[in-house]
C-alpha positions in Angstrom: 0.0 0.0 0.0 2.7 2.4 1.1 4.6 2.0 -2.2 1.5 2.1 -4.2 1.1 6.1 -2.9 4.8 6.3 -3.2 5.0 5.6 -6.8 2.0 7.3 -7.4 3.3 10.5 -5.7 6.4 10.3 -8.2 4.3 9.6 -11.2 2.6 12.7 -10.7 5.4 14.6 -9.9 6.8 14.0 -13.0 3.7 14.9 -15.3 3.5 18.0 -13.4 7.3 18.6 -13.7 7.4 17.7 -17.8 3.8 19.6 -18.6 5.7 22.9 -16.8 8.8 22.1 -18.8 7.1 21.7 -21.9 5.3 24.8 -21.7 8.7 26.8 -20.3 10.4 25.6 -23.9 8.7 27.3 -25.8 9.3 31.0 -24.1 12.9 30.7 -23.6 14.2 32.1 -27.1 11.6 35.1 -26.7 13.1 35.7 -23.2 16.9 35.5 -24.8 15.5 37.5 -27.4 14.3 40.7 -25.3 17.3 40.0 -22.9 19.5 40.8 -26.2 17.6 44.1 -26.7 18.0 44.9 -23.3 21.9 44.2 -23.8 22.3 46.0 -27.0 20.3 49.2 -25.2 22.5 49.2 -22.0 25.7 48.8 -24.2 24.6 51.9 -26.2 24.5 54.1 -22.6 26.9 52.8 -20.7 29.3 53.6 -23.7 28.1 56.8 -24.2 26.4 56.7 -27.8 22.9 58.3 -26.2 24.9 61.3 -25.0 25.5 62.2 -29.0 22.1 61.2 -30.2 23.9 60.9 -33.1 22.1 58.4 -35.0 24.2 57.4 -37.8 26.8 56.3 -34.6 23.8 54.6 -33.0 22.6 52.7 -35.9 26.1 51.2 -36.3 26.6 50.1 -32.8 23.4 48.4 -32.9 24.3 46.6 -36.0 27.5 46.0 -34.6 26.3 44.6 -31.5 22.7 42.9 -32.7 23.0 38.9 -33.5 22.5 38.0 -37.6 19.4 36.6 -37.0 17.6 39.6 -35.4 16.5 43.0 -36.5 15.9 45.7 -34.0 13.8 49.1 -34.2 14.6 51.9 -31.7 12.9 55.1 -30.8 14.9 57.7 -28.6 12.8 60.6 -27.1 13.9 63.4 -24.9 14.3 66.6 -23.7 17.0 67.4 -25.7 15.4 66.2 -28.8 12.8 68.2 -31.1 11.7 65.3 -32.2 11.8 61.4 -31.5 14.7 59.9 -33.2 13.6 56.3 -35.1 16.3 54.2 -36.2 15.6 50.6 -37.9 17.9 47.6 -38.7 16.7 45.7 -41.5 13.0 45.2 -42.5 9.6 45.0 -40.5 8.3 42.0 -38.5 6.3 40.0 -41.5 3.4 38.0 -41.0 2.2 36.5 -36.8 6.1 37.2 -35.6 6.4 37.6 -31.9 8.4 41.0 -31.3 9.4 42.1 -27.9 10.3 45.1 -26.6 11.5 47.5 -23.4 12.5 51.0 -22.5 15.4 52.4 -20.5 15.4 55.7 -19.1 18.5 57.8 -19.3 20.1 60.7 -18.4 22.2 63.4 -20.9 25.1 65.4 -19.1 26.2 67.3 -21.9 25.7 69.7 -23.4 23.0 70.6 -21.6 21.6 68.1 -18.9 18.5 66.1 -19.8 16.7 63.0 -20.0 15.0 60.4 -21.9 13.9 57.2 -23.2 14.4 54.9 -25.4 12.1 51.9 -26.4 13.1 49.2 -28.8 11.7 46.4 -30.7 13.0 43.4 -31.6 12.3 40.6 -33.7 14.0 37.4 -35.9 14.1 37.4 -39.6 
């Protein structure tokens, strides 16, 4: 009797476990995905390429830094900016693509203090 609930203890353990892995599978690469976009976006403050808002410098960083098999959109808004500043790797998301997507808030030291935002997109192939 004992080992009868025993085993059936572990047998459901384990369906629970593999249904929860199963379903886990299938978000990891969007998760790696928006982690990379995250990267990409902390890589361009920390080194200093939203202080210039220079986007020809920004667009080649990104493509620099963004994996082959991705293209990214970014939008950088501010108080130092007129206007938002869109910049675009490659071509649009076709067809039911899943894109993901963050912001980071940052701050501008020179020439004048500010702040903004960027937001990005990000999607494969």
């Amino acid at each position: 009797m004992d080992a009868a609930v025993a085993i059936s203890i572990v047998i459901v353990v384990l369906v629970i476990s593999s249904f929860y892995l199963s379903r886990s599978e299938d978000s990891l690469p969007k998760v790696q995905m928006m982690k990379t976009g995250s990267d990409i976006i902390a890589v361009l403050d920390n080194e200093g390429f939203l202080q210039s808002s220079n986007a020809t410098d920004i667009k080649g960083e990104i493509n620099d830094l963004l994996p082959p098999a991705y293209n990214m959109r970014v939008s950088i808004n501010g108080t130092f900016l007129s206007q938002a500043l869109i910049i675009e790797t490659g071509t649009e998301p076709v067809g039911a693509t899943f894109i993901g997507g963050g912001k980071r808030f940052f701050v501008i030291t020179s020439p004048s203090p500010g702040y903004g935002i960027i937001k990005f997109w990000i999607w494969l192939k």
